[in-house]
N, C-alpha and C positions, 0 to 999 in steps of 0.2 A: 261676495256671498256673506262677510261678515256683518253688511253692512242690512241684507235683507235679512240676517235672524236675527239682530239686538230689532230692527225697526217693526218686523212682522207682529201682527196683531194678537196673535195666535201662539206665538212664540216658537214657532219651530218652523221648518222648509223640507222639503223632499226633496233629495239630490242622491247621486251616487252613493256607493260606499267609499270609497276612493277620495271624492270630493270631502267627504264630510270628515272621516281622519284625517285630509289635512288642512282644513276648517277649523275644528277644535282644538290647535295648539292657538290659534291667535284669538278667538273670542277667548278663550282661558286667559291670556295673557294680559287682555283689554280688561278683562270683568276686574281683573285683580287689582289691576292699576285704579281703574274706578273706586272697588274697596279701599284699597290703601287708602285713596284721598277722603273715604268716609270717615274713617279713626281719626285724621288727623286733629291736631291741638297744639297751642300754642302760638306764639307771636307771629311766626314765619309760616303758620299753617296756607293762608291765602297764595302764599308764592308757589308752597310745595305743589299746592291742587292744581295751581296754573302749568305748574310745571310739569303734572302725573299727565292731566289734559294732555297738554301737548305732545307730549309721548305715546299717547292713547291714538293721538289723530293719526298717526303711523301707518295702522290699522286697518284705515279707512282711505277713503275717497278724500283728497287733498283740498276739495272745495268748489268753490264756483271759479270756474279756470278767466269766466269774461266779467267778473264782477268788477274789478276795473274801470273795465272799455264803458260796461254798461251806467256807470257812479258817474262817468268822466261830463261834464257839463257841453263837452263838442263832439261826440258822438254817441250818448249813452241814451241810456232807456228815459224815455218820458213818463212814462206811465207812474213811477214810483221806485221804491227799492228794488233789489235784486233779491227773487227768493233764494232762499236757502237750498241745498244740497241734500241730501239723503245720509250721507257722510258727517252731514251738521248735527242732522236730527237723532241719528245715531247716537254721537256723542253728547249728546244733549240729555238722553233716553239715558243713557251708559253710566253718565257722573247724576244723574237725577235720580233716579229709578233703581237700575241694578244696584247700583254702589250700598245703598243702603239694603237692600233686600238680603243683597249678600256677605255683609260687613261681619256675620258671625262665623261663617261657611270658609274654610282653608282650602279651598279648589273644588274641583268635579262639578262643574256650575255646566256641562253641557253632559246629555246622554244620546249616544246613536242607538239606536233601532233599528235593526235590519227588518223589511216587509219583504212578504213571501216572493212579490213579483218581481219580476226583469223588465227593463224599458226594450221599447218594441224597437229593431234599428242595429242597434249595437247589441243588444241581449248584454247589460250594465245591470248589475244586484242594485237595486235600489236600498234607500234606507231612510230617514229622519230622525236628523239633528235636532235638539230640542233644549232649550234653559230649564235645567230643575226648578221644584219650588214654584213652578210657575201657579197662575190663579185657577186653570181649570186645572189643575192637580188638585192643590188646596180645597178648592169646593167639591172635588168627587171624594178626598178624606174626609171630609166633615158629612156628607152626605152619607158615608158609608158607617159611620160610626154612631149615627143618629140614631 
């Protein structure tokens, strides 16, 4: 789940309440790691970021599990490379994107919203998860201020 709201277009998902409280200790935990590696400076900066990365990937989906089998010259894909993972692009979106967005921000980088309805089934409170700051926030402030 953490891996479809850093990627979501929209930036946020509709999911439980339930889900989404415990959703939001780990994109917090990811964003920050992200941050941290946007400040960094210094000689050893490139190792740290590789190294917040790597930490970060925790978080997420571990990868392409056959990218291997598929590289390998006797039984692998012909066609070309191996695409990437969601988990990849994730973290790709997270040390690109977020990192810097949120490099001034000391946490609260996600908000739940509870909506009125219940899912049909289980009767589950719905709610959405959502990144602050995002860009249709920022254009409905500027629009209202206009």
């Amino acid at each position: 789940m953490a891996t479809s709201l850093i990627n979501a277009d929209n930036e946020y998902i509709v999911t439980t309440v339930q889900k989404a409280k415990e959703l939001r200790p780990f994109v917090e935990k990811a964003i920050t790691l992200a941050r941290k590696a946007a400040v960094l400076e210094g000689d050893d900066s490139a190792a740290k970021e590789l190294h917040l990365r790597r930490k970060a990937a925790t978080y997420f989906q571990a990868g392409n599990r056959n990218f291997k089998r598929e590289q390998s010259r006797f039984g692998g894909n012909a066609e070309g490379p191996a695409r990437r993972t969601a988990g990849v692009k994730a973290l790709q979106r997270l040390f690109d994107e977020l990192g810097e967005r949120y490099k001034d921000r000391n946490g609260g980088y996600t908000r739940i919203i509870r909506i009125g309805g219940r899912r049909k089934g289980d009767n589950a409170e719905m709610a959405v998860i959502e990144l602050v700051d995002n860009p249709r926030e920022k254009a409905a402030a500027a629009s209202s201020s206009e």
